[in-house]
ROTI-68015 format. One line per 4 residues: number of its first residue (from 1); for each residue z, x, y of C-alpha. Coordinates in nm, 2 decimals. Layout:
// ROTI-68015
NUM = Z X Y ~ ...
//
This chain:
// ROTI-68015
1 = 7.88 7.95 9.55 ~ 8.11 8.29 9.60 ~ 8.39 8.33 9.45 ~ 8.63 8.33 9.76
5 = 8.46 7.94 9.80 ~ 8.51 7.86 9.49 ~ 8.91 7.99 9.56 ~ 8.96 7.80 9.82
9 = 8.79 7.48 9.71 ~ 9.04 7.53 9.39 ~ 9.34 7.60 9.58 ~ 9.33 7.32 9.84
13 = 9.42 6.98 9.65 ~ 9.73 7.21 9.50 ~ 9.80 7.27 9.85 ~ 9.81 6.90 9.97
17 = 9.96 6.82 9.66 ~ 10.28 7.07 9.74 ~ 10.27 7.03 10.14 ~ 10.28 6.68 10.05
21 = 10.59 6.73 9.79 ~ 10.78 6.94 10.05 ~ 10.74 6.68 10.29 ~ 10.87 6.42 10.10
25 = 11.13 6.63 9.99 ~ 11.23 6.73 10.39 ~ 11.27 6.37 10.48 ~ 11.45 6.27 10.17
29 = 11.75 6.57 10.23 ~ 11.69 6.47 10.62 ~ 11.80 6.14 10.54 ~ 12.04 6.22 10.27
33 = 12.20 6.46 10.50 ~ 12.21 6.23 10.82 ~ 12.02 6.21 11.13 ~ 12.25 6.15 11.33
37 = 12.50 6.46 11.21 ~ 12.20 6.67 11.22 ~ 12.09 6.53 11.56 ~ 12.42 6.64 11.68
41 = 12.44 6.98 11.51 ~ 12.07 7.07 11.69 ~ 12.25 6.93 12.05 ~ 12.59 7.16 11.99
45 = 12.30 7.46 11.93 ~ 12.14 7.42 12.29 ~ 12.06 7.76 12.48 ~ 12.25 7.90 12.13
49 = 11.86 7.86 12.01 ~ 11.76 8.12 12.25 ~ 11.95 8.36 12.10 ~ 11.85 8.27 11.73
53 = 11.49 8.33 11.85 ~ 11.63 8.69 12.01 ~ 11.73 8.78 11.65 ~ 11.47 8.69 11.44
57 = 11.28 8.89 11.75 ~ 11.48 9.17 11.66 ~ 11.41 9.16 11.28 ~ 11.00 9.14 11.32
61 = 11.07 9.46 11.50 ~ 11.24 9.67 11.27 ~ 11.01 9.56 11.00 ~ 10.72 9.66 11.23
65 = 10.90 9.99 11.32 ~ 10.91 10.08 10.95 ~ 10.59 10.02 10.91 ~ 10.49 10.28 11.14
69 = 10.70 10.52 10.92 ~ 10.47 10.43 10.63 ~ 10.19 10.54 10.79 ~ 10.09 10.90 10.68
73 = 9.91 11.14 10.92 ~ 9.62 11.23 11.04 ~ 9.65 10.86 11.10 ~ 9.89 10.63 11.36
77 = 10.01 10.29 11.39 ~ 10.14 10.24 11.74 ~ 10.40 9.98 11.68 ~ 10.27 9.72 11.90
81 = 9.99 9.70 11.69 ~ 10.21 9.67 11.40 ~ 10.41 9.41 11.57 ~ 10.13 9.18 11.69
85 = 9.95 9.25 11.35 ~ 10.31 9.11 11.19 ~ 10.32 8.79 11.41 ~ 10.00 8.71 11.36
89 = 9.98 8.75 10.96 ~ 10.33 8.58 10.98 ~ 10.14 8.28 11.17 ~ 9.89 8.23 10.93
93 = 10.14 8.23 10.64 ~ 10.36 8.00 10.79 ~ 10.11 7.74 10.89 ~ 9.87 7.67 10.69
97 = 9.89 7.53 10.32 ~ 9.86 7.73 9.95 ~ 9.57 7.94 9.97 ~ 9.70 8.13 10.29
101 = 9.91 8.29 10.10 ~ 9.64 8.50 9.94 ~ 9.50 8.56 10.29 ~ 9.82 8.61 10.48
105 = 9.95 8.85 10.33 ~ 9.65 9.11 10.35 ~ 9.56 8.96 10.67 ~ 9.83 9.17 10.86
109 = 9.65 9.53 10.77 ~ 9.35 9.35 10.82 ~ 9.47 9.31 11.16 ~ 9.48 9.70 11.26
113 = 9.12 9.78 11.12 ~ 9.05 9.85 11.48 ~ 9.29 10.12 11.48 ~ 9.31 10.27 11.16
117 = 9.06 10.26 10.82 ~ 9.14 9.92 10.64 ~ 9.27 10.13 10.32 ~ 9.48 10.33 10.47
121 = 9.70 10.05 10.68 ~ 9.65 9.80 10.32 ~ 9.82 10.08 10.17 ~ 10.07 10.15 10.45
125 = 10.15 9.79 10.40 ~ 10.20 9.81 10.05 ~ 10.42 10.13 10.07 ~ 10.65 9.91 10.37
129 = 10.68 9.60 10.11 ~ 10.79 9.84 9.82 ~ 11.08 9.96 10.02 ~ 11.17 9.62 10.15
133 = 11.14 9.45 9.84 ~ 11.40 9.72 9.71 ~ 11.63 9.63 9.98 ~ 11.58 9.21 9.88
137 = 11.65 9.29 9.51 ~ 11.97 9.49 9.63 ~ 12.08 9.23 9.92 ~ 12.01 8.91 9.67
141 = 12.18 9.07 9.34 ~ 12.48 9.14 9.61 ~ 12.51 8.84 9.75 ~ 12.47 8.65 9.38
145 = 12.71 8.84 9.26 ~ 12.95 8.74 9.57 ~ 12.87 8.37 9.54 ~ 12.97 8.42 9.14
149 = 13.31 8.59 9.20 ~ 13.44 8.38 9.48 ~ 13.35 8.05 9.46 ~ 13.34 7.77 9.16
153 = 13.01 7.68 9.11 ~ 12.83 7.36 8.90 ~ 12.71 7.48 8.60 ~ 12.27 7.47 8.70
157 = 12.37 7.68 8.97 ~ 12.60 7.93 8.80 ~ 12.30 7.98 8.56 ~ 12.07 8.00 8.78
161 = 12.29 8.28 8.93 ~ 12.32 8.46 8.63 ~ 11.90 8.45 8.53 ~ 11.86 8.57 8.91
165 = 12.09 8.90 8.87 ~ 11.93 8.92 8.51 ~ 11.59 8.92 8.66 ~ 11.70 9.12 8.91
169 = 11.87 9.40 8.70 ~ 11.48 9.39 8.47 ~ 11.30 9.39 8.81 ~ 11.46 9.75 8.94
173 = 11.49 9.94 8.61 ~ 11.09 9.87 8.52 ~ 11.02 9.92 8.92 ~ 11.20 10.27 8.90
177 = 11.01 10.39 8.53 ~ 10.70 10.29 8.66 ~ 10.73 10.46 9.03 ~ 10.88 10.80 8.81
181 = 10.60 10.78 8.57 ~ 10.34 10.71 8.83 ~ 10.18 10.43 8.62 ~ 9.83 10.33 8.73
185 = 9.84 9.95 8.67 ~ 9.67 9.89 8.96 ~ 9.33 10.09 8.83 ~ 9.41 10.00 8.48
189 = 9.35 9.61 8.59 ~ 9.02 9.74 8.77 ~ 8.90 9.88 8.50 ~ 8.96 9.59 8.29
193 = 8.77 9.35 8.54 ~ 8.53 9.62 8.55 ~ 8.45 9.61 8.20 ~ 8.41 9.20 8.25
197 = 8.14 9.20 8.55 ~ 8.36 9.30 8.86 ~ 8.15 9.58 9.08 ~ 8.23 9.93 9.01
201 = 8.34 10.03 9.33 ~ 8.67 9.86 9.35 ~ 8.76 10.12 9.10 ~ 8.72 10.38 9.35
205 = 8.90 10.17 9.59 ~ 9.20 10.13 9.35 ~ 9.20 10.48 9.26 ~ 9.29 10.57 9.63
209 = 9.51 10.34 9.70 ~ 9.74 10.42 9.39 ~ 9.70 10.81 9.51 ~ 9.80 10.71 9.85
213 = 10.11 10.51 9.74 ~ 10.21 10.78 9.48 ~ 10.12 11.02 9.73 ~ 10.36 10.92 9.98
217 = 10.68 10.88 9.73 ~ 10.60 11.26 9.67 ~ 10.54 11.38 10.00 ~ 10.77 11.22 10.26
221 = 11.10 11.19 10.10 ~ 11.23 11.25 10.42 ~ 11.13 10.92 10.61 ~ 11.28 10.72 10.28
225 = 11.65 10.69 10.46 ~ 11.52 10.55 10.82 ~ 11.29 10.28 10.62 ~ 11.52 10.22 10.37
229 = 11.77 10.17 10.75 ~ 11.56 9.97 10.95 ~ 11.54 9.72 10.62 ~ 11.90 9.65 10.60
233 = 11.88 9.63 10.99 ~ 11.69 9.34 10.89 ~ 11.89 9.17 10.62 ~ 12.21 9.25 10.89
237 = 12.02 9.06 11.14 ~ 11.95 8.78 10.92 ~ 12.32 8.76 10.81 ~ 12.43 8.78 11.21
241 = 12.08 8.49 11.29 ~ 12.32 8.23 11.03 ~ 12.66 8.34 11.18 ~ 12.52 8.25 11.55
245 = 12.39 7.92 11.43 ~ 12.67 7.76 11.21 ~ 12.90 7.90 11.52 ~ 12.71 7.63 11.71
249 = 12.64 7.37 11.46 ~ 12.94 7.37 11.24 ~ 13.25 7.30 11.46 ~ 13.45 7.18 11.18
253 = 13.42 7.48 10.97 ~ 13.40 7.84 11.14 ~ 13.19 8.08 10.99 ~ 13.28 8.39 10.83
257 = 13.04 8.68 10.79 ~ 13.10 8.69 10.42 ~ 12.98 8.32 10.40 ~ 12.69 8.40 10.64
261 = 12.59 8.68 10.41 ~ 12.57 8.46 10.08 ~ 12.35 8.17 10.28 ~ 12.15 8.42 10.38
265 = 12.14 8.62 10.02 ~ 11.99 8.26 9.92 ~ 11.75 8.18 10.21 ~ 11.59 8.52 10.09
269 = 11.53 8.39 9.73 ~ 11.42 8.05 9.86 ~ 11.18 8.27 10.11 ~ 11.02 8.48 9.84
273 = 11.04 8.19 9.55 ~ 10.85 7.95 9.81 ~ 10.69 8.15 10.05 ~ 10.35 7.91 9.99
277 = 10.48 7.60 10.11 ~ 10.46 7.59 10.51 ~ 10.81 7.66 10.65 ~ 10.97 7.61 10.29
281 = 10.92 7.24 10.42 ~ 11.20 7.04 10.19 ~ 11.33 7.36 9.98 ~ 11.50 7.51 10.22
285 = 11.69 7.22 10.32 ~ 11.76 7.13 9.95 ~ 11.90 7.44 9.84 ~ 12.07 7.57 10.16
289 = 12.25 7.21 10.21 ~ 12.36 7.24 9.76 ~ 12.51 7.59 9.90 ~ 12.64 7.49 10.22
293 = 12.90 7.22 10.01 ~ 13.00 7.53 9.79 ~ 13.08 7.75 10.07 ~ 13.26 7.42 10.22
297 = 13.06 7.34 10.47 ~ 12.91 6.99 10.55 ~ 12.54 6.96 10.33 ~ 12.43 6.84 10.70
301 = 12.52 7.15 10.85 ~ 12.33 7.34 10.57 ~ 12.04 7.07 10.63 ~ 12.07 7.16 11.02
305 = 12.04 7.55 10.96 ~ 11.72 7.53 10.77 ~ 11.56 7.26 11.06 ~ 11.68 7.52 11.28
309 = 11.50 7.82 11.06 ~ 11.18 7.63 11.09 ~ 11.21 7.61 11.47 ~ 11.25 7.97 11.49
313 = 10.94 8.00 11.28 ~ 10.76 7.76 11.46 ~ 10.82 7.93 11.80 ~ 10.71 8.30 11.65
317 = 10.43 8.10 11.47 ~ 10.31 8.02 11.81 ~ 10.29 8.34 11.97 ~ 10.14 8.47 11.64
321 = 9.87 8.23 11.70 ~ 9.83 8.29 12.05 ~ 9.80 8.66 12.00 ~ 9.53 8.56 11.74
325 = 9.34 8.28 11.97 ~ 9.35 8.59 12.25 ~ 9.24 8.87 12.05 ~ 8.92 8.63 11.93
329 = 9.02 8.65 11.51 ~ 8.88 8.38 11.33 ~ 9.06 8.30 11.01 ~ 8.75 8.32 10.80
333 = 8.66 8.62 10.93 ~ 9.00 8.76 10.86 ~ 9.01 8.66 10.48 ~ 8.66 8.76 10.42
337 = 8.78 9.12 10.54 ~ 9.10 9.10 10.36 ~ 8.91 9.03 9.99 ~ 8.65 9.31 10.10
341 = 8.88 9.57 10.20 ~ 8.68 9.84 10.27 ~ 8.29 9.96 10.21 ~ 8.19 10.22 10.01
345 = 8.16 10.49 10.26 ~ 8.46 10.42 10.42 ~ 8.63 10.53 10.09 ~ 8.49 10.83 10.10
349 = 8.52 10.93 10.43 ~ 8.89 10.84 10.38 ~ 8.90 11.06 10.06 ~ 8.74 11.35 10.25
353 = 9.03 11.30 10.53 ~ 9.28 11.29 10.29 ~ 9.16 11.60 10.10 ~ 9.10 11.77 10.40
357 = 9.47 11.69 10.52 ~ 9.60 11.80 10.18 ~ 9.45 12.13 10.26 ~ 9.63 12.21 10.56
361 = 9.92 12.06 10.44 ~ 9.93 12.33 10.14 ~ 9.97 12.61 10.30 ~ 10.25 12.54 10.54
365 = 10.44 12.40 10.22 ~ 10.41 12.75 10.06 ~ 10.50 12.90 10.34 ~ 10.88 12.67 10.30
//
């Protein structure tokens, strides 16, 4: 038995065991909440859901746009390859059970290999994550900070608060030493498996990558404002997404933009803190109704905005799968390619491009 069997076979009872958790969990808040209010909030929506699907359209674009800017030359992503690689690798994650997540994730790269060397777009990937995990860590210590100053909160969710900014505040300033000192942990850990049975070429593999993502911190300051742009474009969309839909759903309590922002700030640490369970199933609901009362809105209007969330999922979930069944991808195909990675050769012949690009590249910057 392989390894990735033995994976999966290990990660599938957790799976039920947490789908099954969040599911009891969605009901319970569902019932908690109210049907019938949250029956009612989803009817005052109507053709409002159109336009929460137009947002969240607008957000798996900019994230695919900036992916394109992580791409370093002499190769391309065309952004509709980005885009459908996004929606599809979005699909997978938001379906299907623990175990995805290790496959989701390096699906999306995965995904292009038709159109550029599986390396260089897992690396483009990585590079697009860095900067949008940099703009999370700034958005969620914002919004934290918000929720602390302006509103009285119990006292498990005040310290939760504080431990998020804490973790936060640790998160950027090792982040930044590490990315100035150029730290190889990535190869470091190879060569550590390396030296307990794991084959030798993944340290050639690791090598590049980390010279690829160091490579382009050094060499294209210049894109670092339009990425670090099209991220907050996202976060501002998400912000406007829970605006449009409490407009809708909440009647008895208008929105502000300033509330909108702090629901969001938490849907993003419920997103990253639970992105394994399918659609946050039961999470979502529980912690964005808690907020909603603190923010003084009804806990079935906060119930309401997370149902809608997964409908908005669901329907990009579709056409992810769609794009999937059409382009003929099977998903064990697509996580045996995403624990491969690449073959020998094609590291090589990627090193020679790079070197070769390096090359050209030299003289023009002496010439500056």
């Amino acid at each position: 038995m392989n390894q990735s069997s033995k994976a999966k076979r290990r990660f599938t009872p957790i799976g039920i065991i947490l789908t099954a958790a969040g599911v009891a969990l969605f009901i319970y808040f569902v019932n908690r909440a109210g049907l019938g209010q949250i029956y009612d909030g989803v009817r005052r929506l109507g053709f409002g859901f159109i336009l929460v699907i137009a947002i969240a359209g607008f957000r798996h674009v900019v994230r695919s746009a900036a992916w394109c800017l992580c791409m370093e030359a002499p190769y391309r992503l065309r952004f509709a390859d980005a885009l459908r690689a996004r929606l599809m690798g979005d699909a997978i994650g938001n379906i299907l059970p623990i175990g995805s997540f290790a496959v989701a994730e390096p699906s999306k790269p995965v995904l292009i290999r038709d159109r550029v060397p599986l390396i260089a777009g897992f690396s483009s990937f990585v590079i697009e994550n860095i900067f949008y995990g940099f703009s999370v860590v700034i958005f969620v210590f914002a919004g934290m900070l918000a929720l602390l100053l302006t509103f009285h909160l119990p006292k498990g969710l005040r310290i939760a608060s504080f431990v998020t900014i804490g973790v936060i505040v640790a998160l950027v300033a090792i982040s930044l030493l590490l990315v100035r000192r150029q730290v190889r942990i990535v190869s470091a850990a190879a060569a550590f498996a390396h030296r307990h049975g794991v084959d030798p070429k993944w340290m050639d593999k690791t090598r590049l990558f980390e010279e690829r993502v160091y490579g382009f911190y050094q060499r294209n300051a210049r894109r670092f404002l339009p990425i670090l742009f099209l991220e907050a474009c996202f976060h501002i969309a998400g912000v406007l997404e829970i605006y449009v839909t409490l407009y809708f759903i909440s009647p008895e309590q208008a929105p502000t933009f300033f509330t909108a922002f702090i629901l969001e700030s938490v849907n993003r640490i419920i997103t990253m803190a639970f992105k394994f369970i399918p659609l946050r199933m039961g999470v979502d609901e529980a912690g964005t109704g808690k907020v909603s009362k603190i923010l003084r809105f009804t806990e079935a209007s906060g119930v309401t905005l997370a149902i809608v969330r997964k409908g908005r999922d669901l329907f990009w979930a579709l056409i992810g799968i769609a794009l999937l069944v059409h382009r003929g991808f099977s998903l064990r195909a697509i996580a045996e390619d995403s624990s491969s990675l690449m073959s020998e050769s094609s590291v090589s012949d990627l090193r020679q491009r790079d070197e070769l690009r390096l090359e050209t590249l030299e003289p023009r910057l002496e010439s500056d």
